[in-house]
Every structure is written in structure tokens, then in C-alpha cells.
C-alpha positions in Angstrom: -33.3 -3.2 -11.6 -30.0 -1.4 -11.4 -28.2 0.8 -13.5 -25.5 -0.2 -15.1 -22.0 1.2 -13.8 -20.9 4.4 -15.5 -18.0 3.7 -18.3 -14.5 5.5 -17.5 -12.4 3.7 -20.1 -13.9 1.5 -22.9 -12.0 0.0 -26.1 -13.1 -2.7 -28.6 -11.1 -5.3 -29.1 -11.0 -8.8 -30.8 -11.0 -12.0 -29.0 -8.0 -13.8 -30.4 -6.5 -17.5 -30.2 -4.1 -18.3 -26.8 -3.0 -22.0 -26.7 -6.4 -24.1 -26.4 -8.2 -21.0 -24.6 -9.1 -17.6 -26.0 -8.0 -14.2 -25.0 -8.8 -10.3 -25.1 -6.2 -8.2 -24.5 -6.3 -5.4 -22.3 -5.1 -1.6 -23.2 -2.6 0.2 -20.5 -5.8 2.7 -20.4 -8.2 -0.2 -19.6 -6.0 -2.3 -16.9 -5.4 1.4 -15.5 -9.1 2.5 -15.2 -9.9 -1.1 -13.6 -6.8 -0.9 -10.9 -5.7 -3.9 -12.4 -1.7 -4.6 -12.3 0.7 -7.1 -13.6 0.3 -10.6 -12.1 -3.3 -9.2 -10.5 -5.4 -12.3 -9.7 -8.5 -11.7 -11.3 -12.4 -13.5 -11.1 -14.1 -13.8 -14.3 -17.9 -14.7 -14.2 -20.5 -14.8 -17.0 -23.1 -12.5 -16.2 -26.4 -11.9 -18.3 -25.5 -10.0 -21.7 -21.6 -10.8 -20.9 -18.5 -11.2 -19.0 -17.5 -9.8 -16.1 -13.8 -9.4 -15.1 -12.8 -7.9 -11.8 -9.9 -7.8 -9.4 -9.4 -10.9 -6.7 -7.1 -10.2 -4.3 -3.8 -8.5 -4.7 -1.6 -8.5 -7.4 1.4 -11.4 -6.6 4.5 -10.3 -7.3 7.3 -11.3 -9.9 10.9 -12.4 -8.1 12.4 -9.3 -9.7 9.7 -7.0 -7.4 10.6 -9.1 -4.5 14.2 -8.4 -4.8 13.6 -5.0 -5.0 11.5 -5.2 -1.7 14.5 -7.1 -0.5 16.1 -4.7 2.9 19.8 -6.8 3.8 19.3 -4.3 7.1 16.0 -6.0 8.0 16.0 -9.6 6.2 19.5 -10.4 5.9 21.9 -12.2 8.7 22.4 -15.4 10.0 18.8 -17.2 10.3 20.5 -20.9 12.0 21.8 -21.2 15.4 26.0 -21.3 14.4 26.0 -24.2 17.6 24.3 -27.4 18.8 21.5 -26.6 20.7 19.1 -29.1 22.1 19.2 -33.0 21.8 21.8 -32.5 19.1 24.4 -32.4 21.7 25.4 -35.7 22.8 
């Protein structure tokens, strides 16, 4: 049998009402001791004595980080041909 991961952040909290579903909500200190980040995809499993949450993948980002990201210099300019080309021209 294993041991059981060493804690580096650990708060108590009460599992509230969210729509049909129920929620905990997770402290800054928690989501940053996890690497877990706004919009993080996330796997939750039910383990013996538990729950287990853990990253998935990485996080997706919001449209307003994406526009950020955005670089005119290497994204922007004309994407479509600005003339017939192929079997367009009759």
C-alpha cells in the first residue's frame, strides 16, 4: 500500500448548492498549490475515502486572453485571394 501524497495547501470548506449539482469552492492558495488556472479542464474521480480532483489537459482560454495573444504582425492581413482563381473564372 502507498502513502498518501504529502499535503502543501489544505483548507475546509463546505459543499454548497450550484443549480441541480453541488459545489466546493476552491481558495486562490488551493487552485495555486494544485497548478490549477481559470477555465482548467479538470477530471474528478471517486476514489476510496473520497474525491479526487486533478488537472486534464490545459487550461482553455477566455476570448479576452486570446485577444491579448492576438500579434496584427503575425495573424493579421488579407487571408482570401483579392481575384478569381481556379474554375471561378469563366
Amino acid at each position: 500500500m502507498s502513502a498518501p501524497p504529502s499535503t502543501t495547501a489544505s483548507a475546509e470548506q463546505v459543499v454548497q448548492q450550484w443549480g441541480n449539482g453541488l459545489a466546493v469552492r476552491l481558495t486562490a492558495k488551493i487552485a495555486k498549490a494544485a497548478h490549477l488556472a481559470l477555465g482548467q479542464p479538470v477530471m474528478v474521480e471517486v476514489v476510496e475515502g473520497g474525491v479526487l480532483l486533478r488537472p486534464a489537459g490545459k487550461p482553455r482560454l477566455t476570448l479576452e486572453q486570446k485577444i491579448k495573444l492576438f500579434d496584427p504582425a503575425k495573424h493579421g492581413g488579407e487571408v482570401m485571394a483579392d481575384a478569381p482563381v481556379g474554375r471561378e473564372i469563366f
